[in-house]
N, C-alpha and C positions, 0 to 999 in steps of 0.2 A: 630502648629495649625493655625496660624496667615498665615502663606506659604500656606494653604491650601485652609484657606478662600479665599486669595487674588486670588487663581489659578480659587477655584469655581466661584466669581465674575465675574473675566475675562471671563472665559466661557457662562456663561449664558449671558453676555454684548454683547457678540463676535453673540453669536446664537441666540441673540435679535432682530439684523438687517440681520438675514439670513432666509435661505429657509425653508421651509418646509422639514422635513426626515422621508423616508422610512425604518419603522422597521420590517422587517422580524423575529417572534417570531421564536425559535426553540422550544419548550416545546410541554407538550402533546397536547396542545389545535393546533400544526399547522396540516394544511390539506395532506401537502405533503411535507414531509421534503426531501426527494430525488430531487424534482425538486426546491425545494428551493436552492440547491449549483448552480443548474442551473440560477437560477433569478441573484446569487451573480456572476458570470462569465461574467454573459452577460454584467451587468453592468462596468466590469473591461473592458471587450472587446469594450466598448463605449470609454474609457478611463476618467471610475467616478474610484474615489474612493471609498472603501467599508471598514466601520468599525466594525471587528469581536466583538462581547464582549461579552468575556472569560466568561463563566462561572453564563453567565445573560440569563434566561429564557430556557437553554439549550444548549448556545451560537450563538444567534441569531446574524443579522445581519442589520447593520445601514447607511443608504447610502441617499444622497440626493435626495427627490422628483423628479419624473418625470412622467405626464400622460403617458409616453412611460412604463418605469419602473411597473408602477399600471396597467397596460395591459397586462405584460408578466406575471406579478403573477394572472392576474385573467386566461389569456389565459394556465396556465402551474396550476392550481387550488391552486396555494400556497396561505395563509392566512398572511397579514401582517395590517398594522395598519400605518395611514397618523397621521404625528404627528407635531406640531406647533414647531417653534423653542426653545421656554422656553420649551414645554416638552421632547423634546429631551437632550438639557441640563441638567435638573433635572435626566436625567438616566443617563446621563453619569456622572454626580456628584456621583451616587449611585454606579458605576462600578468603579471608581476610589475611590473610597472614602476604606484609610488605612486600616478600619476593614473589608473590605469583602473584599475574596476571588476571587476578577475578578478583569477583568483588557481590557483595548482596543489594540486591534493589528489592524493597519491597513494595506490592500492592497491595493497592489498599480498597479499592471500590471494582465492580465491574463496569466499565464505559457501557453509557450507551450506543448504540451502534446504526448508522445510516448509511446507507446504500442506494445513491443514487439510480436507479434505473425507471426505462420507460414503461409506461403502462401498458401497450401494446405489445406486442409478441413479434421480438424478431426472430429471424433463424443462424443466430448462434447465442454464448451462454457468455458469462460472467465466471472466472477464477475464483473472484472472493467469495460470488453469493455461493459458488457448490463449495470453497472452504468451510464457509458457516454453518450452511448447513450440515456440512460431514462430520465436523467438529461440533455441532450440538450450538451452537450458540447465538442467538436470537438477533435480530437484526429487523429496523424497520425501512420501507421501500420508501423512496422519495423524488420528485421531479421537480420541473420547472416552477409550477407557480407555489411548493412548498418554503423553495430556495428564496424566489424573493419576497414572500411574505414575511421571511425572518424566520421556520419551524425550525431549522435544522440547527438551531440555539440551543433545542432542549435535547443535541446531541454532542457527547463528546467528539468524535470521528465520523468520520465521512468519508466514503469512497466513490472515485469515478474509475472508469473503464474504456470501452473504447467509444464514447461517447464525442462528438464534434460539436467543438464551444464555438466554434468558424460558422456555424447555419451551414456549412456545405454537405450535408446530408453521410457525413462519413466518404464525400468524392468516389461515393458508390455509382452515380449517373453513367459513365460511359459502360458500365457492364450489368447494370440491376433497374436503369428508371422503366422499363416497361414489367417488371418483378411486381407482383402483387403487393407485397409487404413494403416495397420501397415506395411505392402509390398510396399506400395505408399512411405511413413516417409522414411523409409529407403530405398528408392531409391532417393531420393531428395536428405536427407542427405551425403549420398554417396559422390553422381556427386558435392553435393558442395563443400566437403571436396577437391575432387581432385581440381577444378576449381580454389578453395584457393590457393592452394598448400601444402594441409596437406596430410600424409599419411594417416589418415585414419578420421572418425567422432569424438572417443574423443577427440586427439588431438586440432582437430578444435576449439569443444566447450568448452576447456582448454583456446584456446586462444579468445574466446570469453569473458568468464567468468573474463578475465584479464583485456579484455578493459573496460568492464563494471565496474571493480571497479577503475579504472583507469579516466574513465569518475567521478564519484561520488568523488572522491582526487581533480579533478580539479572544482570542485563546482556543481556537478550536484546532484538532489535529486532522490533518487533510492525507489521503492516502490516494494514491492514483497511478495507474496501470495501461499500459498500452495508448489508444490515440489518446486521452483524455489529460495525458502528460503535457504532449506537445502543444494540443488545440486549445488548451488554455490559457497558457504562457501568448499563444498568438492574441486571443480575442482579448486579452489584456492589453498588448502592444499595439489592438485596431481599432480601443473605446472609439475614437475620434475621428475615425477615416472608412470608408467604405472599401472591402478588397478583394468581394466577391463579386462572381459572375452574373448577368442579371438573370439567368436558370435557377440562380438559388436567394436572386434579392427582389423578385417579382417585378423583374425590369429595371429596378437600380440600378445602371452601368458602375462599375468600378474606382476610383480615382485613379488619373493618368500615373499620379506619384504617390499611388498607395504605399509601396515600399519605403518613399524616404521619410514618409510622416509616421513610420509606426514609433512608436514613445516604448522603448526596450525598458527604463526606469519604472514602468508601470506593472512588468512580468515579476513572477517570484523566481525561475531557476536560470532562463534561459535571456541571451542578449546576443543583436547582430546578427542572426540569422537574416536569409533570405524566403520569401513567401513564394509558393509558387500557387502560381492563382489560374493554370489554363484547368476549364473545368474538368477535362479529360483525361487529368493525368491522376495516376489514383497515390498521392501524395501531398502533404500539406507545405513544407516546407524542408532544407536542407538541415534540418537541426537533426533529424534522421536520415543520412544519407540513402535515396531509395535504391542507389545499386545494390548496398548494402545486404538488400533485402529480397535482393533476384536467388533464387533458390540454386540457381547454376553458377553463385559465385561462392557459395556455403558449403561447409561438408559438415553434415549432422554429426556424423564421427568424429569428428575431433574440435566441434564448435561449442566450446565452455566458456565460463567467465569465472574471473577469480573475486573472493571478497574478501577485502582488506580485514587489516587486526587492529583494533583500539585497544588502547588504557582503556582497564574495563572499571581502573580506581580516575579517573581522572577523564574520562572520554564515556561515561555510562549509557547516556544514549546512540551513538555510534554502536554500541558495543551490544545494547539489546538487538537494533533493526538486523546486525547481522547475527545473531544465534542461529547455528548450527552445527548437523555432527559432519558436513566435509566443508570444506575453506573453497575446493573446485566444484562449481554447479554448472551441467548440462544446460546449454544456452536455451533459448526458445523464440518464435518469433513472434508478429503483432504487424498491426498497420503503422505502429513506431516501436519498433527491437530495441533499438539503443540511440542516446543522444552523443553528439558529436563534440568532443572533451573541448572544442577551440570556442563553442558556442557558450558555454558553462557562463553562470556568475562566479565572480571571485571566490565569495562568502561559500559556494557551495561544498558539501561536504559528499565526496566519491565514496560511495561504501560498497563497490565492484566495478571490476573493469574487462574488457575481453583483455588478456594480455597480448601485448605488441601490436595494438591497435589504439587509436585515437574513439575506438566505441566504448563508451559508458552506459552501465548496463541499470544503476542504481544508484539515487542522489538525496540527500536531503540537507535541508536547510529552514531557518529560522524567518517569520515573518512575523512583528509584533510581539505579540504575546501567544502563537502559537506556532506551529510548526508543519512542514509538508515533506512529503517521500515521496517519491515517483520512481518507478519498476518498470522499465521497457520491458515490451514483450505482451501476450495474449493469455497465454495457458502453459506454464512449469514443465505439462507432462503433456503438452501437444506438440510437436517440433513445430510443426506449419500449420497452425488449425485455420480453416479456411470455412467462407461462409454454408450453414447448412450442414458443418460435419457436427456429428452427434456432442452430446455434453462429456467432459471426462469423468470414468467411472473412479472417484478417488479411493472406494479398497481393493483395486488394484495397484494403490500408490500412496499407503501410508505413511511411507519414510520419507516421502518427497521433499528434497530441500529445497527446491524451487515453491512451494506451496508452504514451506516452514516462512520463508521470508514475510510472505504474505500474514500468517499469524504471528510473526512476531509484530505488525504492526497493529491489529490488536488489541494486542495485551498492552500497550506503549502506553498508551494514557490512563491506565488502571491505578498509577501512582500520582496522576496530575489531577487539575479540576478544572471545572466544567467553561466551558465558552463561554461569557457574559457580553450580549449585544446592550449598547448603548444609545 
């Protein structure tokens, strides 16, 4: 107790003879919590400081006064509060203080930011790239041959989507291969596979899906949504075995025992699953159950998921991925909604579950020296978004805690460093 007091003293002494601080609320009272991760970027991208705190008001943000600073939250409509140095200290006394549940993480740098997507034009969109953009925060594009050249080193984060690390073209063929765009995909893919030097597209995306967790072992933070969760846990457990159709391996037949040779010890979240490999079924494997995912077995009315509570003093990253101002978030779906809890690695960490179901909606866990999250689902504030339907308009959906998730990952490695290949 005596430690404690002396520590609160110091602090308030310290922020006695200091500046003024800007506290960005996260709770329900703020105007725009999407462009709110944008106010905290910009700030790191000055080179301020930015103090998160866990688990106070939503897990808002605390950062040094600046007329510059109080211009971008009025210009971007976000709601914060100019606060006197004692009063700043007295919250932060509350946020460290033993019996409650929070706690301060600060950032220190602005991550650099990549985004995997194709060069081509399909017909639907990205979650994170319209977070980014709505939120202000700069991001560069990347594909296959930047991934295995090694670029994606001189980024902290990285994010995939519904991208298919299987070569099966997203098992769009029995409803899109006479689709202009789905003609265009696989002709691109084709020509790059050769220009790599792969025999065909899976192969490729095999050896794509290796650098990527390969990047993530050497310190880099991996973020991933929708198929791009499931298809590469696969193409990790199929380096070794052929287990596509010859429609998508340019006449490669299959192996008879692709299933038993897939190497599960090779994946980062997922193990034991079964593959489903007929090319007409528009499903990769059971790790997303696809009844699941039949819209006649759902009731958008009452299909939420819940996210769990960490030590925000002893559990801090757990405790960042899930910031937010409600604990229950309206589910959504994706060509993989949720991973099936029996399929899980030991080591993984559930940071949301649908309740009273074996769907896991949100995982993350440790590989090397870096780390991965994966987010079942498409689009937060789409329930069913389906190919061709328009982009969502996010200021219509500021306070979106489905799309808060997404930025909290982020802002994640804004306190860590950078990915070092070797």
């Amino acid at each position: 107790m005596k430690k404690l007091i002396f520590c609160l003293m110091l602090l308030v002494t310290v922020n006695a003879f200091g500046q003024d601080k800007l506290l960005i609320y996260m709770d329900m009272k703020q105007t725009n919590d999407l462009k709110a991760y944008g106010v905290a970027y910009f700030a790191l991208q000055r080179g301020l400081e930015v103090d998160w705190l866990l688990n106070y008001r939503g897990g808002s943000f605390m950062m040094d006064y600046s007329d510059e600073l109080a211009t971008q939250c009025m210009l971007r409509d976000v709601a914060y509060d100019k606060l006197s140095a004692t009063q700043a200290a007295q919250i932060y006394a509350v946020v460290q203080s033993p019996d409650k549940n929070m706690d301060v993480v600060r950032l220190e740098k602005a991550p650099k930011i990549a985004v995997y997507i194709p060069p081509n034009y399909r017909p639907w969109d990205d979650a994170v790239t319209l977070a980014l953009q709505y939120a202000q925060i700069p991001y560069t594009q990347v594909w296959d041959r930047q991934v295995l050249d090694g670029d994606i080193y001189k980024y902290d984060w990285l994010h995939l989507h519904h991208e298919d690390f299987t070569g099966q073209y997203g098992k769009f063929y029995a409803a899109f291969h006479n689709a202009p765009w789905y003609i265009e995909e696989v002709a691109m893919d084709e020509k790059e596979a050769k220009e790599l030097g792969y025999k065909n597209v899976p192969d490729e995306k095999k050896a794509v899906a290796q650098a990527i967790k390969n990047y993530v072992g050497h310190g880099g933070f991996l973020f991933a949504m929708c198929s791009a969760t499931e298809t590469l846990d696969i193409a990790l457990a199929a380096q070794h075995v052929d287990i596509t159709s010859p429609i998508f391996s340019g006449g490669v037949p299959p192996d008879p025992n692709a299933q038993a040779k897939l190497d599960y010890s090779n994946c980062l979240a997922f193990q034991n699953f079964k593959i489903i490999e007929n090319p007409y079924v528009y499903a990769f494997s059971n790790i997303n159950d696809p009844q699941n995912d039949m819209v006649q077995f759902r009731d958008p009315a009452t299909d939420y998921f819940t996210l769990f509570q960490f030590s925000a003093k002893y559990d801090p990253v757990p405790t960042m991925l899930t910031q937010d101002q409600v604990n229950v978030v309206h589910n959504f779906m994706g060509q993989t909604t949720s991973f099936k809890k029996s399929l899980l690695k030991p080591a993984d960490i559930i940071l949301a579950q649908k309740n009273g179901t074996d769907e896991v909606k949100y995982i993350h866990g440790d590989f090397g020296k870096g780390t991965w999250t994966f987010l079942g689902g498409h689009d937060p504030e789409a329930y069913e978004h389906l190919v061709g339907d328009p982009p969502t308009n996010l200021s219509l959906h500021k306070d979106s805690p489905g799309y808060r998730l997404i930025l909290n990952n982020v802002l994640f490695p804004a306190a860590q460093r950078k990915p070092q290949k070797t």
